[in-house]
MIRO-5453 format. One record per residue (C-alpha): x, y, z; chain; residue number from 0. Coordinates in nm, 3 decimals, decimal comma. Last residue first. Example, Ala and Ser with C-alpha at 12.3 -4.5 7.8 and 13.67 -1.06 7.14 Angstrom:
# residues 2
xx:yy:zz:chaine:num
1,367:-0,106:0,714:A:1
1,230:-0,450:0,780:A:0
This chain:
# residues 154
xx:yy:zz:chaine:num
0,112:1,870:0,008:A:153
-0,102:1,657:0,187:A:152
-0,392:1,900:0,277:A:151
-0,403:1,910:-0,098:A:150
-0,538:1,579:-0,062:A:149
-0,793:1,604:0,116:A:148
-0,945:1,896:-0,178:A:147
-1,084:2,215:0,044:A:146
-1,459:2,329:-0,019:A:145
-1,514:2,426:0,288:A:144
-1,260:2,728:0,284:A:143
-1,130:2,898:0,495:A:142
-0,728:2,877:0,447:A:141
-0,630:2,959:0,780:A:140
-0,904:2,765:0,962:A:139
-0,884:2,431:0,753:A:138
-0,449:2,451:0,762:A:137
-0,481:2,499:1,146:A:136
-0,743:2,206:1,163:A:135
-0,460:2,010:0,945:A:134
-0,217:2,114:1,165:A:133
-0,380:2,023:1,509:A:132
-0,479:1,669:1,353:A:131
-0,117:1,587:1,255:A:130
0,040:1,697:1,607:A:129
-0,245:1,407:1,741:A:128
-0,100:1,160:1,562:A:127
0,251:1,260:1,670:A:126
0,131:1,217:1,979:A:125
-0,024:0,903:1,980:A:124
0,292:0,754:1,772:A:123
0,485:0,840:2,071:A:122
0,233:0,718:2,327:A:121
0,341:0,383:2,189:A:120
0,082:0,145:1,988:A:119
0,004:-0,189:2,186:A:118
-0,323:-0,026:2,372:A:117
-0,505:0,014:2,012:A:116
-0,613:0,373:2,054:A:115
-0,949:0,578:1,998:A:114
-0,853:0,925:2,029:A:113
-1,185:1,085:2,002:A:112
-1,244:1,472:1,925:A:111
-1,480:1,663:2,098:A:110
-1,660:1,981:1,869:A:109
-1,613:2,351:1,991:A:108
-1,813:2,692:1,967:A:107
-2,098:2,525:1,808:A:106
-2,331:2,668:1,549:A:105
-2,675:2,465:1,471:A:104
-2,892:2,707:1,259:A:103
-2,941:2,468:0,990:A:102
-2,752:2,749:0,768:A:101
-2,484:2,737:1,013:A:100
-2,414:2,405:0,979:A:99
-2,346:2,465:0,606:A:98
-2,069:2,191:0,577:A:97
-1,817:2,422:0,755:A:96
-1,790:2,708:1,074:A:95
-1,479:2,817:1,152:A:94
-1,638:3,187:1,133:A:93
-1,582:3,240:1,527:A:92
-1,273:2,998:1,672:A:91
-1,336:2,661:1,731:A:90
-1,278:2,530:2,064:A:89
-1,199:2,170:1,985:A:88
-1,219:1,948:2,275:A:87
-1,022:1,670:2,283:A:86
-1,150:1,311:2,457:A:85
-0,837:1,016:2,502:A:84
-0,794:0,663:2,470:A:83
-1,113:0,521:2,466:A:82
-1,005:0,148:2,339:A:81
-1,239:-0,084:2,533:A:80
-1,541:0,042:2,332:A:79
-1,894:-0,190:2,438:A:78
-2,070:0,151:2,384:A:77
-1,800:0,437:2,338:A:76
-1,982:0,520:2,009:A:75
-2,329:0,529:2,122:A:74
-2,233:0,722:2,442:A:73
-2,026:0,992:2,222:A:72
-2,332:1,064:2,021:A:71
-2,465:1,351:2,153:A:70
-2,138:1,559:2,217:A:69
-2,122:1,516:1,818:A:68
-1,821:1,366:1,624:A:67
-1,418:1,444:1,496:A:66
-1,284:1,069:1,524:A:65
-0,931:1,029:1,550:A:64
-0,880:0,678:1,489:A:63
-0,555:0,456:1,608:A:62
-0,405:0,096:1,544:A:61
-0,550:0,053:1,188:A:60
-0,682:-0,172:0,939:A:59
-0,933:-0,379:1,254:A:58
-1,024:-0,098:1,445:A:57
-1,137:0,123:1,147:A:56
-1,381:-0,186:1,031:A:55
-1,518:-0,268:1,372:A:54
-1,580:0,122:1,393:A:53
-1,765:0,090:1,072:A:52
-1,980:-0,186:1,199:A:51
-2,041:-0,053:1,515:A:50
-2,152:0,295:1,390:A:49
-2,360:0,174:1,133:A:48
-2,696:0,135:1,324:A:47
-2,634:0,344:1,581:A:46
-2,586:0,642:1,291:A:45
-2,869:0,547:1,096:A:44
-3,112:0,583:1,359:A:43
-2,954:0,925:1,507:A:42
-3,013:1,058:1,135:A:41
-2,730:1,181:0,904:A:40
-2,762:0,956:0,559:A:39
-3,143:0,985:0,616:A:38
-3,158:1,366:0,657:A:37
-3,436:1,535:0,841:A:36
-3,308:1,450:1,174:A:35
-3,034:1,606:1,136:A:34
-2,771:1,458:1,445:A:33
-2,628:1,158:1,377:A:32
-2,310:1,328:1,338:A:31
-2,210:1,237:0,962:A:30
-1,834:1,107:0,953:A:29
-1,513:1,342:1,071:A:28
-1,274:1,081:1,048:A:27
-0,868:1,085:1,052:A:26
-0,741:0,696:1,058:A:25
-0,430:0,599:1,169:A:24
-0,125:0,384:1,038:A:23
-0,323:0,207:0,801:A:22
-0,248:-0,170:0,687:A:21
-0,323:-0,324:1,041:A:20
-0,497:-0,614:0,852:A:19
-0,572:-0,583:0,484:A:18
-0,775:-0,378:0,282:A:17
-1,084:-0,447:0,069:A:16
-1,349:-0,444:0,379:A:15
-1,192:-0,065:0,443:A:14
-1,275:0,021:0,075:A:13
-1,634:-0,098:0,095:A:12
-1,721:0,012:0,402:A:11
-1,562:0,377:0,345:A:10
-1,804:0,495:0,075:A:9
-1,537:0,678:-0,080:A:8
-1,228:0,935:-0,094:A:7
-0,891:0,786:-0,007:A:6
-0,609:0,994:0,097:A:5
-0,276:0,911:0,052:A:4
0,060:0,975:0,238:A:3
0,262:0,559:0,172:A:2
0,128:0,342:-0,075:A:1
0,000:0,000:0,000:A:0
């Protein structure tokens, strides 16, 4: 597998393709389970994938950072023996994306789960962790929602 890409897809399908503890870590900031008005994004939907795609995550890769909603951090953590680690994102005014603020939902920060395979070193944590705070850097200074994964790369 190649080394610094980013793969855009329906992530069950592409996960169920790839081997064992092929991916270093996993960066996800998946629906919320929070608009009700939205199939793709309900609170049904949501409790119904979110085991299997964890299951998925956990089995490629050591580590996910998973961007979600205060809401839905009991669903996810449910039967979870890897809870590493909450962050809270305090977002700074106008860091607003995906046109939350035209539902009228604006949040001054978002938690962040470190969800960690106990065998990986606090080292690779960290670093982990020293990627997320640069890409939301990158996110805020450039503004824009409509930013490419992979130019975050180069």
């Amino acid at each position: 597998m190649k080394s610094n890409v980013v793969i855009c897809g329906d992530c069950l399908p592409i996960m169920s393709d790839m081997p064992d503890k092929c991916v270093d870590l996993i960066v996800t900031d998946p629906p919320y389970g929070v608009r009700k008005e939205e199939e793709w994004d309900n609170k049904e939907h949501f409790i119904e994938c979110v085991n299997e795609w964890l299951s998925e995550c956990r089995r490629i890769s050591p580590l996910v950072i998973w961007f979600c909603a205060g809401a839905m951090i009991p669903e996810i953590l449910k039967h979870r023996d890897d809870f590493f680690r909450l962050l809270i994102w305090n977002k700074p005014d106008g860091s607003q994306y995906a046109g939350a603020s035209n539902n009228n939902i604006w949040y001054s920060s978002e938690p962040i789960l470190l969800l960690v395979k106990r065998m990986i070193g606090i080292k690779k944590v960290k670093k982990a962790v020293m990627v997320i705070l640069y890409l939301m850097q990158e996110l805020l200074r450039r503004k824009s929602s409509d930013i490419q994964p992979q130019s975050l790369l180069s």
